[in-house]
ZADO-1210 file (C-alpha; in nm, 4 decimals, padded with zeros to 6 digits):
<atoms>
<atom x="01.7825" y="-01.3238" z="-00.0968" code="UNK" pos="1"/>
<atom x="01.5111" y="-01.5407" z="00.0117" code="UNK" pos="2"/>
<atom x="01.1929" y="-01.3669" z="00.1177" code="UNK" pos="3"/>
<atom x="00.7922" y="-01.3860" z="00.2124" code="UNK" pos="4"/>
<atom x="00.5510" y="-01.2001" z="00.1028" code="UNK" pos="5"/>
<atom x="00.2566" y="-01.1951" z="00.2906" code="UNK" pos="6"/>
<atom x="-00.0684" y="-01.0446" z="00.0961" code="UNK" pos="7"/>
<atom x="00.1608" y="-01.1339" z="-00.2045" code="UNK" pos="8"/>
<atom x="-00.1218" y="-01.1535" z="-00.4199" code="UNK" pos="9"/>
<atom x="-00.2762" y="-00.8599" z="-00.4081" code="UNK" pos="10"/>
<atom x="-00.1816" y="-00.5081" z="-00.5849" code="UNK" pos="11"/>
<atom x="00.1250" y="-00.4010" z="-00.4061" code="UNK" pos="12"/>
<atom x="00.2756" y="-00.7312" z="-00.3942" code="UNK" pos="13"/>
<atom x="00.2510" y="-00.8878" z="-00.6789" code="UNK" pos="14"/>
<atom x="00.4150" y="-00.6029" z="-00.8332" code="UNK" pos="15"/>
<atom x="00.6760" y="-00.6480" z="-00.5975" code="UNK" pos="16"/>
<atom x="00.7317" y="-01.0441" z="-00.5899" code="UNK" pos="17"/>
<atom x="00.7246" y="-01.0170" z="-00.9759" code="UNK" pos="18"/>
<atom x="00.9914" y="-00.7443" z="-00.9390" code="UNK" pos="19"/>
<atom x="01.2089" y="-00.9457" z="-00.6640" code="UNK" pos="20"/>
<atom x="01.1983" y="-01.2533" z="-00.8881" code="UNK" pos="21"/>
<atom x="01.3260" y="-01.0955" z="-01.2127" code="UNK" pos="22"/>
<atom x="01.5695" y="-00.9705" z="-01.0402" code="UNK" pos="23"/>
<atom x="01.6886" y="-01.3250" z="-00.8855" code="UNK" pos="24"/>
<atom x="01.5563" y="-01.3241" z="-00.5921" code="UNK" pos="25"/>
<atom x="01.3287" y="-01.6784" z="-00.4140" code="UNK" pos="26"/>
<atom x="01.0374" y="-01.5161" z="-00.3070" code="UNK" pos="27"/>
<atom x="00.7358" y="-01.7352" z="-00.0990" code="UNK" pos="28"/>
<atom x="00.3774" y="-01.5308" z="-00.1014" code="UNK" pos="29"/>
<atom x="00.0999" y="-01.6150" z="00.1579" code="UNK" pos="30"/>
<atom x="-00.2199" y="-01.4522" z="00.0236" code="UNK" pos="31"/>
<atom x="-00.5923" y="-01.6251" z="00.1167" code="UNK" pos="32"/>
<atom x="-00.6998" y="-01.4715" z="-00.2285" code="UNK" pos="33"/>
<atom x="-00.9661" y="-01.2675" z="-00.0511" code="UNK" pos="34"/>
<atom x="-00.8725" y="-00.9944" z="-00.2505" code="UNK" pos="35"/>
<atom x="-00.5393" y="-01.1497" z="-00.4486" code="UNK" pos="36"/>
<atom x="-00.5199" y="-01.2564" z="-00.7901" code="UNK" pos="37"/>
<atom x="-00.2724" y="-01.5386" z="-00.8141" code="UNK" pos="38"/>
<atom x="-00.2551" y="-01.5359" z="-01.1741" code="UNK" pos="39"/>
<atom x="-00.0515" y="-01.2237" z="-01.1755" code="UNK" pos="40"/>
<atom x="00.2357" y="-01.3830" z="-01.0656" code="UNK" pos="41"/>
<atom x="00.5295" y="-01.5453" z="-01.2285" code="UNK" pos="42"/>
<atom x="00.5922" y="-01.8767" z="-01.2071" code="UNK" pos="43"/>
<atom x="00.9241" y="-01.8732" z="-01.0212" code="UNK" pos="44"/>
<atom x="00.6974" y="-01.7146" z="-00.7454" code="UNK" pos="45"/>
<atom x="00.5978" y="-02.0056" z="-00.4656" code="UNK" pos="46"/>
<atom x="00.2469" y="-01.9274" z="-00.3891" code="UNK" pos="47"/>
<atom x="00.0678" y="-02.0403" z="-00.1257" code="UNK" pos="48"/>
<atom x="-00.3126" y="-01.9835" z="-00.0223" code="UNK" pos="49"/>
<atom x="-00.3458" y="-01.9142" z="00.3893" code="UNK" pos="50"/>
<atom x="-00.4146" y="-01.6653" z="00.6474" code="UNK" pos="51"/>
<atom x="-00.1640" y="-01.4723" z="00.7750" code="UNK" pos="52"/>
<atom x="-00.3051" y="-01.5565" z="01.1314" code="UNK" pos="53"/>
<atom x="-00.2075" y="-01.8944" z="01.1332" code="UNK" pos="54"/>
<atom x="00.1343" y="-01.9919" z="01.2711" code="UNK" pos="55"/>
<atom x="00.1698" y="-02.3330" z="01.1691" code="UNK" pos="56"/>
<atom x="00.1546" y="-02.2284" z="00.7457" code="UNK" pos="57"/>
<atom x="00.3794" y="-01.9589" z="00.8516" code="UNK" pos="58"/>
<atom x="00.6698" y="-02.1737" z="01.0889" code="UNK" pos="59"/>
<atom x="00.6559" y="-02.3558" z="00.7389" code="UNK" pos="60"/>
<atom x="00.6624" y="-02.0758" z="00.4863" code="UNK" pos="61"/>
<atom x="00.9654" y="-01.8836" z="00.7081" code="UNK" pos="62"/>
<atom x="01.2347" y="-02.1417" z="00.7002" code="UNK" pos="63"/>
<atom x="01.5561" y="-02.0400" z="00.5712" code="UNK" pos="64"/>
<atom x="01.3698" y="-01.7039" z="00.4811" code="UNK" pos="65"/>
<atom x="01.5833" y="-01.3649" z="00.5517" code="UNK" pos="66"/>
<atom x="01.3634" y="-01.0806" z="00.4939" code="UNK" pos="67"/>
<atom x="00.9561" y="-01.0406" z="00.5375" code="UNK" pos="68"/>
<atom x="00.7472" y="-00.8210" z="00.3352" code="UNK" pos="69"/>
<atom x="00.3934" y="-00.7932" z="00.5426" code="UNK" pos="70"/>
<atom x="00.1163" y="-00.6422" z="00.3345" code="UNK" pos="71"/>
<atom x="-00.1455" y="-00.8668" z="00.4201" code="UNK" pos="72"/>
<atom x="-00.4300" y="-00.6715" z="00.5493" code="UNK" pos="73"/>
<atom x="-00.7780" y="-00.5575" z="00.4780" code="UNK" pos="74"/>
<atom x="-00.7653" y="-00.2357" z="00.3772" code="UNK" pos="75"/>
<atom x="-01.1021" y="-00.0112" z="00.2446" code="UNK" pos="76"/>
<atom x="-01.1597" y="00.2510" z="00.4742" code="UNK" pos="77"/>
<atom x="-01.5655" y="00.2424" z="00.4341" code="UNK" pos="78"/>
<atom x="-01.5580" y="-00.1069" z="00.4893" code="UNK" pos="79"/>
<atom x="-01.3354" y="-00.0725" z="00.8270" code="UNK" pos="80"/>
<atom x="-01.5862" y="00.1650" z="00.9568" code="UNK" pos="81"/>
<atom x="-01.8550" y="-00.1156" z="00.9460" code="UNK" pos="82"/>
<atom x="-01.6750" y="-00.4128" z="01.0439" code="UNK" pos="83"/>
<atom x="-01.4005" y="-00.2323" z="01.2804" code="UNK" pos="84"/>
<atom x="-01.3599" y="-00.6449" z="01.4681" code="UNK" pos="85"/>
<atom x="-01.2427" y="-00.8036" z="01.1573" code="UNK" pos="86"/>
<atom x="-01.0417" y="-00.5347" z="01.0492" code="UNK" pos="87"/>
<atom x="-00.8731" y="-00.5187" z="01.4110" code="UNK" pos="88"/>
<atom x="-00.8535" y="-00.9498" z="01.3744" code="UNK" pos="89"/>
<atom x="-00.6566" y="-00.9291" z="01.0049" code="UNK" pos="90"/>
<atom x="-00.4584" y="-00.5988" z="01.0292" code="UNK" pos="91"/>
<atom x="-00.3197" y="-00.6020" z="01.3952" code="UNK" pos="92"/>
<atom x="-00.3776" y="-01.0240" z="01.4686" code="UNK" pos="93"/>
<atom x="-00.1757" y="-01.1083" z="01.1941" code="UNK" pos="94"/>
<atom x="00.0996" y="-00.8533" z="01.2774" code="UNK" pos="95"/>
<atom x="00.1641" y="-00.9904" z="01.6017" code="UNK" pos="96"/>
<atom x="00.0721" y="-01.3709" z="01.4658" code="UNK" pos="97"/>
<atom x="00.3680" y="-01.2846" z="01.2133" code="UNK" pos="98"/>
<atom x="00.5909" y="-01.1708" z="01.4460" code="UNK" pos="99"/>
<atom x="00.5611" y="-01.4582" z="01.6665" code="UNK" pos="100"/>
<atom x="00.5961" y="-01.6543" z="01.3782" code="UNK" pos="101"/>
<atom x="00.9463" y="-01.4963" z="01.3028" code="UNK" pos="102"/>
<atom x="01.0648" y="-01.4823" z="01.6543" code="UNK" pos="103"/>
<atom x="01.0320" y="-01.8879" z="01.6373" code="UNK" pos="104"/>
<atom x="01.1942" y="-01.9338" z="01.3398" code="UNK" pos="105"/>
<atom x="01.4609" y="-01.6634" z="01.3808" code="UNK" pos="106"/>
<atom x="01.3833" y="-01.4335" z="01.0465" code="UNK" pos="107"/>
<atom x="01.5926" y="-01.1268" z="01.0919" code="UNK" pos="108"/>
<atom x="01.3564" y="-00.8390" z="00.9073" code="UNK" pos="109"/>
<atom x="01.0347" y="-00.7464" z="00.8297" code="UNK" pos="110"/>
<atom x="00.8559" y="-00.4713" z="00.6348" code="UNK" pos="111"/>
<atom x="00.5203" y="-00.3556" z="00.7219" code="UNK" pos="112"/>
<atom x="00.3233" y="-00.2132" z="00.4625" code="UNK" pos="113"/>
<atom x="00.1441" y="00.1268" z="00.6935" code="UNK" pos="114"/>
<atom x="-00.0420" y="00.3833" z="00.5800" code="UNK" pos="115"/>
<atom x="-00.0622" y="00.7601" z="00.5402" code="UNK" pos="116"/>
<atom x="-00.4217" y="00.7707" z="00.6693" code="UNK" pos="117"/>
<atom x="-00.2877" y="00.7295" z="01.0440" code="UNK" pos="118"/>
<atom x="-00.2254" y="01.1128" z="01.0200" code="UNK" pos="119"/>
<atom x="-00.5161" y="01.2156" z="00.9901" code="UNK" pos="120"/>
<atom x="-00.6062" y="01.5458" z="00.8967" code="UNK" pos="121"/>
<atom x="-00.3072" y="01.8254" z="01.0084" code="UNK" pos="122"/>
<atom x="-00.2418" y="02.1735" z="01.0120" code="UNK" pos="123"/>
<atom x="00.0969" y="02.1459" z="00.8749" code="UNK" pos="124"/>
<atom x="00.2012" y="02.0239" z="00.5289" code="UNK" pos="125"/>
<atom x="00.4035" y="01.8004" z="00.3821" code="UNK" pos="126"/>
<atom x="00.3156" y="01.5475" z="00.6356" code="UNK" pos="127"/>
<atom x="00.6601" y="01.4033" z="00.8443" code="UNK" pos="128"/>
<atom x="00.6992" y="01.1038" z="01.0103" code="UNK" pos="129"/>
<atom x="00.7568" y="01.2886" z="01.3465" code="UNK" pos="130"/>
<atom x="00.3866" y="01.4050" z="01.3082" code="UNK" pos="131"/>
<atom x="00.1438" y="01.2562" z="01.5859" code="UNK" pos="132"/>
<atom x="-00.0939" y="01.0694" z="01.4238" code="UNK" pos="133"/>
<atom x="-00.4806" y="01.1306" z="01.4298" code="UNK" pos="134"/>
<atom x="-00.6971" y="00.8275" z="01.2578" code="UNK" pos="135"/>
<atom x="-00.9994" y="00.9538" z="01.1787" code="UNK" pos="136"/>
<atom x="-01.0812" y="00.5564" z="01.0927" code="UNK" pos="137"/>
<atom x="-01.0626" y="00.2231" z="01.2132" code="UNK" pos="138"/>
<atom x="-00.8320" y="00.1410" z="00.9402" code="UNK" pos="139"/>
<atom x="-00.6157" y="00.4047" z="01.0664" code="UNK" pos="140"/>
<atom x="-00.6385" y="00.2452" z="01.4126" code="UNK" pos="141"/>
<atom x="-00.5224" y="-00.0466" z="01.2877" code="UNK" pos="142"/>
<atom x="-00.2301" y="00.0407" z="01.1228" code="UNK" pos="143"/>
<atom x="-00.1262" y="00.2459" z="01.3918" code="UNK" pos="144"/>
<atom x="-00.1658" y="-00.0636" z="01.6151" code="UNK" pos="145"/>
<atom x="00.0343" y="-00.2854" z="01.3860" code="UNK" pos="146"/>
<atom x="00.3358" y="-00.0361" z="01.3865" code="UNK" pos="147"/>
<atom x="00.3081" y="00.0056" z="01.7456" code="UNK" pos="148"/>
<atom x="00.3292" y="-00.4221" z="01.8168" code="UNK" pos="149"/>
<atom x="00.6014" y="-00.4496" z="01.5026" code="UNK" pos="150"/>
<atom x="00.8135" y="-00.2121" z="01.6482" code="UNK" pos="151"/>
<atom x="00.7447" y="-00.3360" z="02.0529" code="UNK" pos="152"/>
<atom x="00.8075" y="-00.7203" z="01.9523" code="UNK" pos="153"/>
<atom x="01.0897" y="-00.6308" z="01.7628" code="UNK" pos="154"/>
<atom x="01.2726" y="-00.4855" z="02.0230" code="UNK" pos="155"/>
<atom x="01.1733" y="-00.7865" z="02.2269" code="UNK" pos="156"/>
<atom x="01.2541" y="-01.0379" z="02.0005" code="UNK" pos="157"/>
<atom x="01.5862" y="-00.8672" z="01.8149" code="UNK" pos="158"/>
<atom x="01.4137" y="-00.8539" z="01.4699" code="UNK" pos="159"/>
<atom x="01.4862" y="-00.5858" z="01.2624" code="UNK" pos="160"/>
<atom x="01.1400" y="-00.3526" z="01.1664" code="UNK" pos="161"/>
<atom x="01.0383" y="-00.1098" z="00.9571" code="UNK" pos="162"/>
<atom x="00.6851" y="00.0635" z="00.8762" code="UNK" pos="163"/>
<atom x="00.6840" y="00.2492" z="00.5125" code="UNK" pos="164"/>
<atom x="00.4054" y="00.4732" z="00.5513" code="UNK" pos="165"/>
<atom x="00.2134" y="00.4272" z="00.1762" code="UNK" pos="166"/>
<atom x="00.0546" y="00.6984" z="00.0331" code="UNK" pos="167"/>
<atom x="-00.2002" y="00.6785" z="-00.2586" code="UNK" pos="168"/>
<atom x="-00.0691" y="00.4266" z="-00.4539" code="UNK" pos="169"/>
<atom x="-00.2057" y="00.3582" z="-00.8191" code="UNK" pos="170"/>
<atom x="-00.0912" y="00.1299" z="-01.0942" code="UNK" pos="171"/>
<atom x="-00.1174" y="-00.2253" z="-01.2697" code="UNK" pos="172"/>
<atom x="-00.3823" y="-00.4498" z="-01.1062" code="UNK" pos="173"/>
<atom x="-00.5321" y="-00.2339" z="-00.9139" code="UNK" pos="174"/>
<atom x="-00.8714" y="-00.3451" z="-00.7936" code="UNK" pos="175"/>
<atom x="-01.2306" y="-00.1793" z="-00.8604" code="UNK" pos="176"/>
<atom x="-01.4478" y="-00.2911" z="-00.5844" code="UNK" pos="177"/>
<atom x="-01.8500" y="-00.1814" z="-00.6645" code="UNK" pos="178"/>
<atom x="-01.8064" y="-00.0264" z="-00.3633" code="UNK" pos="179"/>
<atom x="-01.5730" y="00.2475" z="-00.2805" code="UNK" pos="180"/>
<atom x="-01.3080" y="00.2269" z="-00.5455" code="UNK" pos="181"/>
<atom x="-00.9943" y="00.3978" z="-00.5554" code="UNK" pos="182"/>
<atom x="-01.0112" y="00.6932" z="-00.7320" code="UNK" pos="183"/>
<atom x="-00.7638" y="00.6643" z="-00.9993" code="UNK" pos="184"/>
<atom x="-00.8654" y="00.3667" z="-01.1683" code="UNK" pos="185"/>
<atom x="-01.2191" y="00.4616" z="-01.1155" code="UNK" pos="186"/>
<atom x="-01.2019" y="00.7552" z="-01.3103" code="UNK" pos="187"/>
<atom x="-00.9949" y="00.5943" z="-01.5739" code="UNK" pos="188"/>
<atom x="-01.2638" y="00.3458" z="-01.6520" code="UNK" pos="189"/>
<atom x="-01.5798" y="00.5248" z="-01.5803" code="UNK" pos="190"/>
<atom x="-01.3682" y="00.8214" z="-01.8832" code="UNK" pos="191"/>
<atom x="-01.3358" y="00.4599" z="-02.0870" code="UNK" pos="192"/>
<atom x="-01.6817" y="00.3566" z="-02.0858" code="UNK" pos="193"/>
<atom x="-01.8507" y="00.6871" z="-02.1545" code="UNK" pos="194"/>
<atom x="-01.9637" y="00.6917" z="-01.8127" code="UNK" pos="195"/>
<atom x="-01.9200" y="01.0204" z="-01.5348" code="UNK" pos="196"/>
<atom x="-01.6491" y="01.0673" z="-01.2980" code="UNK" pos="197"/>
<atom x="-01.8178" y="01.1527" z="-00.9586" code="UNK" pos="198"/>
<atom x="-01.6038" y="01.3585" z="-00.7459" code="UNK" pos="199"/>
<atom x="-01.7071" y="01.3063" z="-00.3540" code="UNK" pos="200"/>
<atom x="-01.6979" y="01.6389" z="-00.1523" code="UNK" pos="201"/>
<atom x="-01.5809" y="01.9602" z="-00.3322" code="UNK" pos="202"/>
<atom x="-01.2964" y="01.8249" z="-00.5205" code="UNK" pos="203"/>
<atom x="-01.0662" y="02.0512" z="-00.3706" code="UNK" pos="204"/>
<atom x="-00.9175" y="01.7564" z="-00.1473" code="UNK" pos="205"/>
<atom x="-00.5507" y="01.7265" z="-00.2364" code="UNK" pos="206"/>
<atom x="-00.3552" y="01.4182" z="-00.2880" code="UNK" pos="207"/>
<atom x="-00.0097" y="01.2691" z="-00.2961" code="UNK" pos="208"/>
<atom x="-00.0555" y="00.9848" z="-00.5639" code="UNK" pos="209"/>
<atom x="00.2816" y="00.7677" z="-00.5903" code="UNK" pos="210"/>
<atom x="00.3070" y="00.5221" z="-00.9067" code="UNK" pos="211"/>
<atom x="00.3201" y="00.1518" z="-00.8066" code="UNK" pos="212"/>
<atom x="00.7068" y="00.0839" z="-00.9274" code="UNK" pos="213"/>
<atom x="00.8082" y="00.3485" z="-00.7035" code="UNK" pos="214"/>
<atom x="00.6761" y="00.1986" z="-00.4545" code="UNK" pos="215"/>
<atom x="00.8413" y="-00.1338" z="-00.4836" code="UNK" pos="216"/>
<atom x="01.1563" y="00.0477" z="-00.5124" code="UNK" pos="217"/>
<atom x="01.1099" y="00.1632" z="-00.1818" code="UNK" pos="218"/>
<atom x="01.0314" y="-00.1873" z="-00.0318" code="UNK" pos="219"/>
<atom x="01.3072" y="-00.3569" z="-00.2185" code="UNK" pos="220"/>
<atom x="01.5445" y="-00.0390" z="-00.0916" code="UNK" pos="221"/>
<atom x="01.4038" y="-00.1125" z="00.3153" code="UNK" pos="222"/>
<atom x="01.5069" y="-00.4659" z="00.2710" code="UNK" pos="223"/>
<atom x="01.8762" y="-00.4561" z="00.2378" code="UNK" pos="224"/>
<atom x="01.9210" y="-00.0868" z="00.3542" code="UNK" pos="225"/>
<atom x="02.1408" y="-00.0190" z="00.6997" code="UNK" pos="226"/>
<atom x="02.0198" y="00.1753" z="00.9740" code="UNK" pos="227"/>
<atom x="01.6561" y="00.1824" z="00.9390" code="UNK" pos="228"/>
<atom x="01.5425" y="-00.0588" z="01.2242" code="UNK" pos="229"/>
<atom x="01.2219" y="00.0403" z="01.4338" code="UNK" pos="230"/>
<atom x="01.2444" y="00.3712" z="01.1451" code="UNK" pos="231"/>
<atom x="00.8572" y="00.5390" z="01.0167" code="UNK" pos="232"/>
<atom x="00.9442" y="00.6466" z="00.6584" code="UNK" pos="233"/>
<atom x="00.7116" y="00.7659" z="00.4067" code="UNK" pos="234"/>
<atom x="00.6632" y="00.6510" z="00.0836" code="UNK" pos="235"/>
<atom x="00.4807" y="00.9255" z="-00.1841" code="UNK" pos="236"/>
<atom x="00.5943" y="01.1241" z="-00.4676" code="UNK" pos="237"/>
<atom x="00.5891" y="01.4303" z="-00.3017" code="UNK" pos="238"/>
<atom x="00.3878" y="01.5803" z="-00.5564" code="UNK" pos="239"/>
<atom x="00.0149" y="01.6542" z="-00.4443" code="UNK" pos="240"/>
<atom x="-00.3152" y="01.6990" z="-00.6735" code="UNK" pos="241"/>
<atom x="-00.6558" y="01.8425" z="-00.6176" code="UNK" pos="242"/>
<atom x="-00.8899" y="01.5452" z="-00.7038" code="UNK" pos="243"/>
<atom x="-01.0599" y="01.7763" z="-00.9725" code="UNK" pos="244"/>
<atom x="-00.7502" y="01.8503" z="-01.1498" code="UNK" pos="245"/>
<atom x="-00.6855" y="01.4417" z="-01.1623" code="UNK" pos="246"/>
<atom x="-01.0496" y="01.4269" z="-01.2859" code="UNK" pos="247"/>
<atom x="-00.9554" y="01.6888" z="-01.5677" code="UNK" pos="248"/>
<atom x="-00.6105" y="01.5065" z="-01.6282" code="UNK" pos="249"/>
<atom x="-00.7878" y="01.1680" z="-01.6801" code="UNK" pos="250"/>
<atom x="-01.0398" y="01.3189" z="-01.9418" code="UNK" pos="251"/>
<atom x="-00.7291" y="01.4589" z="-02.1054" code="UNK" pos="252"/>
<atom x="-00.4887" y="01.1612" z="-02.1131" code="UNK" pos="253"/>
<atom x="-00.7574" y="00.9598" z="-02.2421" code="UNK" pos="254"/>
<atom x="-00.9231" y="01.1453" z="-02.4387" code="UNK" pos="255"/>
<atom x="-01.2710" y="01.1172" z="-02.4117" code="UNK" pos="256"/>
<atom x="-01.5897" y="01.3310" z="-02.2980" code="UNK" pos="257"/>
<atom x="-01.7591" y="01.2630" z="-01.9528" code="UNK" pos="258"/>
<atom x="-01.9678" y="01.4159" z="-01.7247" code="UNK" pos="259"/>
<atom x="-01.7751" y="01.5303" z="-01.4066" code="UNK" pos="260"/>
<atom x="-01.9857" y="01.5128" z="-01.1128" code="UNK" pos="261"/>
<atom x="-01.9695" y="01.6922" z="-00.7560" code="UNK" pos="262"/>
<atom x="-02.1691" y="01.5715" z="-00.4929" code="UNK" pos="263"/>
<atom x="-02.1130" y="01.7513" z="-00.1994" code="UNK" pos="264"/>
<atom x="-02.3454" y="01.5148" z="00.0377" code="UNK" pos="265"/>
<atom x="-02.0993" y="01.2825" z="00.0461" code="UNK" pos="266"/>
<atom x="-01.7656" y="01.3559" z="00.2431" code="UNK" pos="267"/>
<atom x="-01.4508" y="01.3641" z="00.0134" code="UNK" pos="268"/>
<atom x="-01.2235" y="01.2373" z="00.2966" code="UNK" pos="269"/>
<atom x="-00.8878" y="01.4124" z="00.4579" code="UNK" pos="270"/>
<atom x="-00.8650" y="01.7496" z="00.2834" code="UNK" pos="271"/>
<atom x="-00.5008" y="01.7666" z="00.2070" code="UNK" pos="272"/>
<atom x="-00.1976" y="01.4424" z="00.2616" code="UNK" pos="273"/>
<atom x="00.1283" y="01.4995" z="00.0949" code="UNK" pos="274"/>
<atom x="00.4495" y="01.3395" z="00.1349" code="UNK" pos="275"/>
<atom x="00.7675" y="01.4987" z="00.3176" code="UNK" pos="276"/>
<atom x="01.0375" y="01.2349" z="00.1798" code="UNK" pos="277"/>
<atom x="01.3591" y="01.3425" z="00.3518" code="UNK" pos="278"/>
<atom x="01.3670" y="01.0694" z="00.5556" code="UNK" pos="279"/>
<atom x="01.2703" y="00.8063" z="00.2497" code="UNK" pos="280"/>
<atom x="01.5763" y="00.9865" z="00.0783" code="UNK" pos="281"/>
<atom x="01.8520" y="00.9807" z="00.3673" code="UNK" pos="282"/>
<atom x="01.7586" y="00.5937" z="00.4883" code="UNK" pos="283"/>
<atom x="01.6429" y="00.4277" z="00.1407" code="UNK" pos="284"/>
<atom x="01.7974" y="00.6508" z="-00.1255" code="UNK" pos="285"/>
<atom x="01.4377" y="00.6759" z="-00.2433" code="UNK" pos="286"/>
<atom x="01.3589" y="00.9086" z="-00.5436" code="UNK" pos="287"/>
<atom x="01.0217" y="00.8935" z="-00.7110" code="UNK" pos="288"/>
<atom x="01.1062" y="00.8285" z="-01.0876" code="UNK" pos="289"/>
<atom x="00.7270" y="00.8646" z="-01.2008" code="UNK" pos="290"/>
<atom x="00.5059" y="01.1464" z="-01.2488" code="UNK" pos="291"/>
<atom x="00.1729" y="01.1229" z="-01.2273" code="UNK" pos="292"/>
<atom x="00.1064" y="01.2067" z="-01.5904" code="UNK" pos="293"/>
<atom x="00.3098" y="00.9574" z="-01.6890" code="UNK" pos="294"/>
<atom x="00.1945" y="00.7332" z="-01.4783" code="UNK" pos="295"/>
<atom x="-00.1436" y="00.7418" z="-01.5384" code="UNK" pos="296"/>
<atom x="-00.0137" y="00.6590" z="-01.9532" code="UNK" pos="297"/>
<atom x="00.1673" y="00.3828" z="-01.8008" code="UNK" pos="298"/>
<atom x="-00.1310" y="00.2037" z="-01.6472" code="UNK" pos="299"/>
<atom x="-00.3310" y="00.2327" z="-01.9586" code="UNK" pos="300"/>
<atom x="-00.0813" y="00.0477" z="-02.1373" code="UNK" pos="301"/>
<atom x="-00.0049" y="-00.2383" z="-01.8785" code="UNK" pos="302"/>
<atom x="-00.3245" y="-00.2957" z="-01.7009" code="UNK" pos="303"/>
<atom x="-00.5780" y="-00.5571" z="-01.9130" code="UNK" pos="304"/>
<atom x="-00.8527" y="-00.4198" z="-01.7698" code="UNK" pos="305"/>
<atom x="-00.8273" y="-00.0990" z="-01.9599" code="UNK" pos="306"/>
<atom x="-00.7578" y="-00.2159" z="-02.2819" code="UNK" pos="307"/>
</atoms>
């Protein structure tokens, strides 16, 4: 299968071009490196450096291509809040950019990379696609917006869609901004260093953290699986976690001594997101093979920047 991978580069998809390409497949990745690492790849991966907003790279990069995997996006939720334009220009203007893009060449399928913050907080747990979503962010906004136009052009232009709604993924390569980190590698290498683990709100929050190879099993599975077109599915572990018992599992997996901090000034987000996988399991055959213990061992041993 030959495919593109846009935002290639970056956490989510390098782990999956590295995965497609070991197992055979010719995989293209657009990144513009804004947040990508192209050293992670293979070398049977054919990078490229561009934006995902411009048409001419992408007529180019789509010939001859059969399925699209679109995870190029900005995506810190702080950092949507104060720049809301860009995030509306790279999230939902290179959705529809791609789309024209693939309507013009004639590529059959594409993947969107969502998220599970477009629910929003809700009274009912585990959280099902059918839900109505209520983004508390522009980040939310904007992923909402891109599965909206995916879904609309697709229709139009007889391409095949589907949104996998990510929950909080973790593993290999996994950035650590300065700035609003994710909270699983922070706390792994803030327990590393000897320094504290600061827990934002109560640390009652609750979380559905999914490992990053089940993950790519569930975008490899969308790519060749029947029946899902213009189809929301959820991708999790279906497993949730207060953020002070991850705290406490970090400090015990690694085995060190830190401070663990509350500061209740700050907001700690959503208060409770898990995953309701039926559909995941009916349409992809998805079952999460990783448990978050497990892992968080596993990313110790294959990430360099906790060694």
């Amino acid at each position: 299968m030959r495919v593109l991978i846009t935002g290639g580069a970056g956490f989510i998809g390098a782990n999956l071009a590295n995965r497609l390409v070991a197992e055979g497949h010719h995989v293209r990745v657009l990144d513009d490196l804004s947040a990508g690492d192209r050293q992670r790849l293979r070398p049977q991966v054919l990078f490229t450096r561009g934006d995902v907003r411009d048409r001419p790279k992408l007529w180019t990069l789509l010939q001859d291509v059969e399925c699209v995997f679109h995870l190029a996006a900005r995506v810190s939720v702080p950092e949507s809040v104060l720049f809301p334009r860009e995030y509306n220009d790279v999230n939902v203007g290179g959705t529809v950019s791609l789309m024209e893009a693939m309507r013009d060449v004639g590529v059959q399928r594409v993947i969107l990379a969502s998220s599970a913050t477009v629910y929003g907080e809700q009274s009912r747990q585990p959280l099902h696609e059918e839900m109505r979503p209520h983004p508390l962010v522009p980040y939310a906004v904007t992923k909402i917006a891109a599965e909206h136009y995916l879904f609309t052009l697709g229709a139009l232009y007889g391409i095949e869609t589907v949104a996998l709604r990510i929950f909080n993924a973790y593993g290999r390569w996994q950035a650590i901004p300065p700035s609003h980190p994710p909270v699983v590698p922070q706390f792994l290498k803030q327990a590393l260093s000897g320094g504290s683990l600061v827990i934002f709100g109560d640390g009652q929050q609750r979380r559905d953290f999914v490992y990053i190879d089940d993950v790519v099993d569930a975008l490899v599975a969308a790519a060749t699986a029947p029946a899902v077109d213009r189809q929301i599915i959820n991708v999790g572990s279906g497993q949730e976690v207060s953020i002070n018992d991850l705290a406490h599992l970090v400090l015990q997996i690694t085995g060190r001594k830190a401070n663990v901090i509350t500061n209740e000034q700050q907001s700690g987000g959503i208060r409770r997101m898990v995953a309701d996988l039926h559909r995941a399991r009916a349409l992809l055959g998805y079952q999460p093979q990783v448990d978050l213990e497990t892992g968080l061992r596993l990313l110790l041993k294959s990430d360099p920047q906790f060694r």
